[in-house]
C-alpha positions in Angstrom: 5.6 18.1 -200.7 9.7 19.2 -201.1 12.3 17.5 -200.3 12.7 16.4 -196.4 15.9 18.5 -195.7 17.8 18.4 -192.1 20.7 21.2 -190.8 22.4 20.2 -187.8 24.5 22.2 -185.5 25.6 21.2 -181.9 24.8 23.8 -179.3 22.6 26.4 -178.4 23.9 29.9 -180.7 25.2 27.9 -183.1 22.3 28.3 -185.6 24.2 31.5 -186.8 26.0 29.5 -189.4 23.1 29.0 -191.2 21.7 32.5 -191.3 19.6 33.0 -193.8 20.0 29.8 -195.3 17.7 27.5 -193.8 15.0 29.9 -195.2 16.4 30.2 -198.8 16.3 25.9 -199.2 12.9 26.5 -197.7 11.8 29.3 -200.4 13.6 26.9 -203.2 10.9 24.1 -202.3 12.4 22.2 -199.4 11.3 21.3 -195.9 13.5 22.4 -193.6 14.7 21.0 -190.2 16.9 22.1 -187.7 18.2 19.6 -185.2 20.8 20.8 -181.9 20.3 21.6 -178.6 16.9 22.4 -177.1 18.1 26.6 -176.7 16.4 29.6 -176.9 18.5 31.0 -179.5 17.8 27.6 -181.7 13.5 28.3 -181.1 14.1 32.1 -182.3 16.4 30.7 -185.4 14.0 28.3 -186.5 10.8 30.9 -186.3 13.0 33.7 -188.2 14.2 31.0 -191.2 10.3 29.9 -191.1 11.6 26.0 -190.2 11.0 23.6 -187.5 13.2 23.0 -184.6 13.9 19.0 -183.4 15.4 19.7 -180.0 17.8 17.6 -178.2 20.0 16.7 -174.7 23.6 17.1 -176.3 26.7 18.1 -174.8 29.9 19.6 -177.0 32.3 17.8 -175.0 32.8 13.5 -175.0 30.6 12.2 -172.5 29.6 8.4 -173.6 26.5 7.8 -171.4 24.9 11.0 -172.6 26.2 10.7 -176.1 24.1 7.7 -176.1 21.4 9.3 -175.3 21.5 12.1 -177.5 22.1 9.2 -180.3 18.7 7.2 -179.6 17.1 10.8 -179.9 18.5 11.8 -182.5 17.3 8.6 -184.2 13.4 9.0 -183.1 13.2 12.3 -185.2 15.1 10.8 -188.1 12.5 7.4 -188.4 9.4 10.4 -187.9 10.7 13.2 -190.4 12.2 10.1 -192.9 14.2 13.1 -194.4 16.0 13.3 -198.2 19.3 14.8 -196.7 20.7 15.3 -193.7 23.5 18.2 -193.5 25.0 18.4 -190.2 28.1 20.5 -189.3 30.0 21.0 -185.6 31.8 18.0 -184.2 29.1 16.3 -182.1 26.1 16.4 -183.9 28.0 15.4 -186.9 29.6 12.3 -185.8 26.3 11.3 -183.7 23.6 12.5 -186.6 25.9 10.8 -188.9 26.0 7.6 -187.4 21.8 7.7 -186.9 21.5 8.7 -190.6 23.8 6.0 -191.9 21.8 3.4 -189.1 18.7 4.4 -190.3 19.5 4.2 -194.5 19.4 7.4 -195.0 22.0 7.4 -198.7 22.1 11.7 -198.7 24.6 12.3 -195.7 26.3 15.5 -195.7 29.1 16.2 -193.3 30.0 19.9 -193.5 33.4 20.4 -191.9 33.5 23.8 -190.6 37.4 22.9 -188.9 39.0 20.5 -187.3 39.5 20.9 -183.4 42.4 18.5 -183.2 44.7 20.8 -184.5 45.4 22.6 -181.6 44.7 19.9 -179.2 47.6 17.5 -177.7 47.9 14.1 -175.7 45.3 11.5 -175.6 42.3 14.1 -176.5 44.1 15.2 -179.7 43.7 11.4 -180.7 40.9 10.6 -179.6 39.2 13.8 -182.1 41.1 12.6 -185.0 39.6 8.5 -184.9 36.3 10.8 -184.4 36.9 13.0 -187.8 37.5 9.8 -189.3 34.2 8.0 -188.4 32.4 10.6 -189.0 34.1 11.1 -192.5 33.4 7.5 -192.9 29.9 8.0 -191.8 29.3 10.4 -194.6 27.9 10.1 -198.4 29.6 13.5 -199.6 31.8 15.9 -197.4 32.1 19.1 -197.8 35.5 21.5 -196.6 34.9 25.2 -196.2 37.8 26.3 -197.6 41.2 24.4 -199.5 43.3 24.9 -196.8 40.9 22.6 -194.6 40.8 20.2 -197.2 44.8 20.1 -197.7 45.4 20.0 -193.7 42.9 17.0 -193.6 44.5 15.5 -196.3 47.5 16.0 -194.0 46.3 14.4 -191.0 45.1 11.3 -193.1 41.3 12.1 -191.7 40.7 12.9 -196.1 38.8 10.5 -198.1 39.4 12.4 -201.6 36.2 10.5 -203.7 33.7 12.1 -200.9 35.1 15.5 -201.1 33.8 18.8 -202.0 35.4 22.1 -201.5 33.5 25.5 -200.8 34.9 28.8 -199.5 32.9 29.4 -196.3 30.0 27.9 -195.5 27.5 30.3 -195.2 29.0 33.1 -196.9 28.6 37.2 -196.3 25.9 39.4 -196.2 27.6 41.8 -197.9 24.5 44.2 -198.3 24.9 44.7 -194.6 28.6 45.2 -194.3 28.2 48.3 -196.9 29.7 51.5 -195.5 27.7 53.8 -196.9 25.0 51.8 -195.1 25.7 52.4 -191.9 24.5 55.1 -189.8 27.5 57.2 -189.1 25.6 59.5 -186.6 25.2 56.3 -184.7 29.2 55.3 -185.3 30.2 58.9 -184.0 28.1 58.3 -180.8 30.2 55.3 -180.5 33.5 56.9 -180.7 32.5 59.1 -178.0 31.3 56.7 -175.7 34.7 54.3 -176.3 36.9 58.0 -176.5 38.2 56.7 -179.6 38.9 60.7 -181.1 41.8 61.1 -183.0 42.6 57.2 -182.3 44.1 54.5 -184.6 42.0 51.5 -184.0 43.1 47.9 -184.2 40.0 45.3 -184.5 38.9 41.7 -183.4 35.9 39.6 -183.2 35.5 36.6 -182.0 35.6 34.3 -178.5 38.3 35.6 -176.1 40.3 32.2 -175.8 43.6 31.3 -175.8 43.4 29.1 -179.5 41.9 32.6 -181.0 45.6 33.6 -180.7 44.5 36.8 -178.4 47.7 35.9 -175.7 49.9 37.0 -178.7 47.8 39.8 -179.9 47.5 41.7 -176.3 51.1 41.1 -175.7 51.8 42.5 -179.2 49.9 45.5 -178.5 51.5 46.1 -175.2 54.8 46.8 -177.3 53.4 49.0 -180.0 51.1 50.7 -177.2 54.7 52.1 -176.1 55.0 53.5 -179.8 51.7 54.8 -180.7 50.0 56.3 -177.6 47.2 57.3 -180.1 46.8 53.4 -180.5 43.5 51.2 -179.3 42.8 48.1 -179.5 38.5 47.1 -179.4 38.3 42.9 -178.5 34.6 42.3 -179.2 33.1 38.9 -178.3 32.6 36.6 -175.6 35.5 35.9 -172.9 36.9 32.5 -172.8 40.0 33.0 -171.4 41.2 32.5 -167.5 41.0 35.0 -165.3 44.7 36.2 -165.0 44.5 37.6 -169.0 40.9 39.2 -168.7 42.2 41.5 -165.7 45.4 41.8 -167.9 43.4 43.3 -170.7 40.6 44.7 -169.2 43.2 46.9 -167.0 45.0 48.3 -169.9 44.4 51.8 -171.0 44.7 51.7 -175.0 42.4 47.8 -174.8 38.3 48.2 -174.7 36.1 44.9 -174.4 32.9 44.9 -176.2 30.8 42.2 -175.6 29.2 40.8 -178.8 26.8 43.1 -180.3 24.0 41.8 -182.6 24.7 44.4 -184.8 28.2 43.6 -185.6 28.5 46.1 -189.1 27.9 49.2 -186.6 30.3 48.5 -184.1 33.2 47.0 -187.1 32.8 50.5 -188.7 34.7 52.1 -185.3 37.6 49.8 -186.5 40.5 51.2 -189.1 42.9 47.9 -188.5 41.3 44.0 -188.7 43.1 41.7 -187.0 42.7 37.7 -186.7 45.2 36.0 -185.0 43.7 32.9 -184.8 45.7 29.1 -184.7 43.1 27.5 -186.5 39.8 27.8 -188.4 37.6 25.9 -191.0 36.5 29.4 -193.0 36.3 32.8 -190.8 33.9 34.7 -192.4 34.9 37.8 -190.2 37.9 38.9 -192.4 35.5 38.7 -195.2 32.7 41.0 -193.2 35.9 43.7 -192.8 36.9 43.9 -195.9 33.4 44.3 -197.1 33.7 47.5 -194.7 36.9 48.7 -196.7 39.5 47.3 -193.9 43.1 46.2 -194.4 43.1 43.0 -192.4 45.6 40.8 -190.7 45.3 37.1 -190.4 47.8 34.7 -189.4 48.8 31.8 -192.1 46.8 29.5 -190.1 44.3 26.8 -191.6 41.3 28.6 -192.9 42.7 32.2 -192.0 44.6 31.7 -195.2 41.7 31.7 -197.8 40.2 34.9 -196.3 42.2 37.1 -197.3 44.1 37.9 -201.0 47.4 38.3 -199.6 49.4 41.5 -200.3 46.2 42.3 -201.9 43.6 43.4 -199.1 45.6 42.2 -196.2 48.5 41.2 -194.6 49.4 37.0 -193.6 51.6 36.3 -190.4 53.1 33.4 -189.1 50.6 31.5 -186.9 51.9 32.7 -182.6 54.7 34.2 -184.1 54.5 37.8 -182.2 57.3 39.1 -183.8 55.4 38.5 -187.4 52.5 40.0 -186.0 54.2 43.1 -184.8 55.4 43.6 -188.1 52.2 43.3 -190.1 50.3 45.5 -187.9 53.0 48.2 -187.7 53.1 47.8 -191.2 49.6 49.2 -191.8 50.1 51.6 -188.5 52.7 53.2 -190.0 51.5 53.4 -193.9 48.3 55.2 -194.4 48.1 54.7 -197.8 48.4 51.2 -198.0 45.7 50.9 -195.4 43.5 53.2 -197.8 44.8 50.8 -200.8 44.0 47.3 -198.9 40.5 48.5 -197.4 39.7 49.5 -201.2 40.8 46.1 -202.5 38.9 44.1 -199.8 35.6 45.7 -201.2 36.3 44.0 -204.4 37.5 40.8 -202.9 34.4 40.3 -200.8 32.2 40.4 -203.6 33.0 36.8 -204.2 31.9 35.4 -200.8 28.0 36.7 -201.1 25.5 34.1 -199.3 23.9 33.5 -202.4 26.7 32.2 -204.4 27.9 30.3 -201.6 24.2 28.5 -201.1 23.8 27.9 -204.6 26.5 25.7 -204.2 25.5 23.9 -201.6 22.2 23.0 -203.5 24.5 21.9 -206.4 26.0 19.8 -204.1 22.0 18.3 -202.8 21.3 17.9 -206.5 24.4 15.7 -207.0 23.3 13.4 -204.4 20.9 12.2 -206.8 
């Protein structure tokens, strides 16, 4: 029998940062485990990676009667499964898995911090999340950041204990196989540019949640003004709307924006854009500049924790100041207005991307297991 091994995410949908990886540790000998919510998305995770599922009753947001409760749970599958190493990343379960593992004696505690939601939080909640990163920092046997920007802002915010550190560069890497161009079915891309009347259009990209914190306030407002410029302009939004409902009408009612809800097949629908564009205010490692310059895209990020590591500045993309519109107007008329650099950046990205494959980024993580022993 392998090593007991235990991946923890928070809620339901979140098992898609571990894609592919539960089943490679499983392959390389270990038992796998995922622990998070009891969700339909976590059942179909855990028979795709070939692991087993330990549902439980958690809730993303701090609620202490039912954080309790999730906590004696989480400890009645920890005392059955007796696991080696517990890896748990998202806010909740790590803090609440982390104090079970460390209850319990389990020595192998991973934190994986994926960001820190603090940042762009204020008042009495933004305190509150930063004596949490610290006890569940303190919780932890070995901590790993997924990127050096995240370990520098935590470092920062005095929530870094240096001996337990470990820095990666995402935490699940790319599947850069699937975000090959040449790939993708282009019949299937042209019926798409129909459908979205996208002919003879410059297209400007994002993926991700709708929300304010994803920095799309700035972005729509910024392509109102170059929408007056370049009528020949779109802008595709793709992903789930969190916003209120003032900005979705805002959006949805203007003639160069299109909403796509997130596809499953996110290469495909990418391959429509010719502009990437991640405005975010904060992030642990997006992987989504990565997927875009695998697809040969100049991409804009803003200089925002995490954003900063996805992209080789200059090199394959473009860096603006964090909810500075101005900055972002610049950068993307920048690449609106210069063809060739576009043509140079997207070129460069393929190369750059080649050094955030999954299975250089899991290797890692397993040297990171076998130095726990």
């Amino acid at each position: 029998m392998g090593k007991k091994l235990i991946l923890g995410v928070t809620l339901g949908g979140s098992s898609r940062l571990l894609d592919g990886q539960a089943s490679y540790f499983r392959k390389l000998g270990y038992d796998v485990y995922l622990i998070s919510e009891d969700h339909y998305k976590e059942r179909i995770f855990c028979e795709k990676e070939g692991i087993k599922h330990l549902p439980v009753d958690i809730v993303a947001d701090i609620n202490p009667l039912k954080d309790l409760k999730t906590l004696f749970q989480i400890i009645k599958h920890f005392r059955t499964i007796k696991p080696d190493i517990v890896n748990l990343g998202t806010p909740k379960m790590a803090l609440l898995g982390l104090i079970a593992a460390r209850l319990l004696g389990i020595k192998k505690r991973i934190y994986t911090c994926r960001g820190l939601r603090f940042e762009t939080e204020k008042g009495i909640l933004r305190k509150i999340l930063i004596i949490i990163e610290r006890i569940t920092v303190n919780m932890a046997y070995k901590v790993v950041y997924v990127s050096p920007s995240l370990l520098t802002a935590a470092g920062n915010y005095k929530v870094l204990d240096n001996v337990k550190s470990i820095v990666l560069t995402s935490s699940n890497g790319v599947n850069i196989e699937a975000f090959d161009k040449l790939k993708i079915n282009q019949d299937e891309v042209n019926q798409l540019k129909i459908k979205y009347g996208l002919k003879d259009c410059l297209v400007i990209g994002f993926v991700g949640r709708i929300t304010r914190d994803k920095g799309v306030y700035e972005l729509v407002n910024v392509f109102e003004d170059l929408y007056k410029k370049y009528h020949n302009l779109k802008l595709i939004m793709m992903g789930h709307i969190k916003c209120d409902k003032i900005f979705e009408h805002r959006f949805r009612s203007h003639p160069g924006i299109i909403h796509i809800p997130f596809q499953d097949n996110v290469p495909l629908h990418m391959s429509l854009f010719d502009i990437f564009v991640l405005p975010s205010w904060r992030e642990g490692f997006p992987n989504v500049p990565i997927q875009a310059a695998a697809l040969g895209l100049p991409v804009v990020v803003s200089d925002a924790t995490g954003c900063i590591d996805s992209v080789n500045k200059d090199i394959n993309g473009l860096v603006f100041k964090t909810r500075d519109k101005k900055s972002l107007y610049n950068a993307l008329g920048l690449y609106i207005e210069n063809k060739e650099l576009r043509i140079k950046h997207g070129q460069e990205g393929i190369k750059w991307a080649q050094g955030f494959s999954q299975i250089s980024i899991w290797n890692k993580i397993h040297h990171v297991y076998l130095s726990c022993y």
